[in-house]
Each structure stands twice: as structure tokens, then as C-alpha cells.
C-alpha angles and dihedrals in degrees: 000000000000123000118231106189119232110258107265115237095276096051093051085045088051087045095046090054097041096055088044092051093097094047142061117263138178108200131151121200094262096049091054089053096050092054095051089050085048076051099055100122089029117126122210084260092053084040092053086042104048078045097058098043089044083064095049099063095069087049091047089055086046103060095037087068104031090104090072091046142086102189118097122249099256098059087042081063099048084049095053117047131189117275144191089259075057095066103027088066091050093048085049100050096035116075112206112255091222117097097205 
């Protein structure tokens, strides 16, 4: 076996920001740290996965409602950015893969 040691805060927080680069967030502080307490037995992979189902919730709203909309998807994006409510679903729904 070999022991890969779970990402310290820094490292998650550098993860987080580096997944959400492409897309539009709108994240305080605060926000970020709760999230990276809500994180705590989370390994890179969890963190890469929380990350890409937090940005689909905007993109799942989106699409609920595009029947009553004219503007394309891309600017329905731009105009709803990922939130807190975002992550905490997908923290919610995602186990960490880590027994300990």
C-alpha cells in the first residue's frame, strides 16, 4: 500500500480555485473557507469532483428554464455564477473517498 496523505488546507483552496478558473463564480472569503472546512476528509480527486458538480448546478437551472428564454446558453452561464448553495449540494450529495 502506499499512503498518500489527504491536501492541507492551502493546497484544497489552490485546487478549488484552479478547477473554477474557466467558469463564473461568485465566492466571498468565507464562503471559500467554509467550504474547505465542509472538505476536511476530502482527497484532490473529491475536491475535482465537488468542483465539477458545483458548476453544474448553475447549468442544471439553466436548462430547466431555458424554454421560457431567448438568450443562448452561454450568456445564461456568464449571468448565473456559481455560488455557495452550488457547493454545498454537491458536498451534500459526494462522500469522500478516504476511510480515515
Amino acid at each position: 500500500r502506499i499512503l498518500i496523505p489527504m491536501p492541507s488546507k492551502e493546497a484544497k483552496k489552490k485546487m478549488l480555485l484552479k478547477h473554477l478558473s474557466h467558469h463564473v463564480y461568485n465566492l466571498s472569503e468565507t464562503e471559500l473557507e467554509e467550504i474547505l472546512e465542509a472538505t476536511d476528509r476530502f482527497s484532490g480527486a473529491d475536491m475535482k469532483l465537488i468542483c465539477k458538480e458545483a458548476v453544474m448546478g448553475p447549468v442544471r437551472k439553466i436548462i430547466a428554464r431555458k424554454q421560457s428564454s431567448s438568450k443562448s446558453i452561454q450568456k445564461l452561464v456568464k449571468e448565473n455564477p456559481v455560488t455557495i448553495d452550488d457547493f454545498r449540494a454537491s458536498i451534500t450529495s459526494t462522500k469522500p473517498s478516504t476511510c480515515s
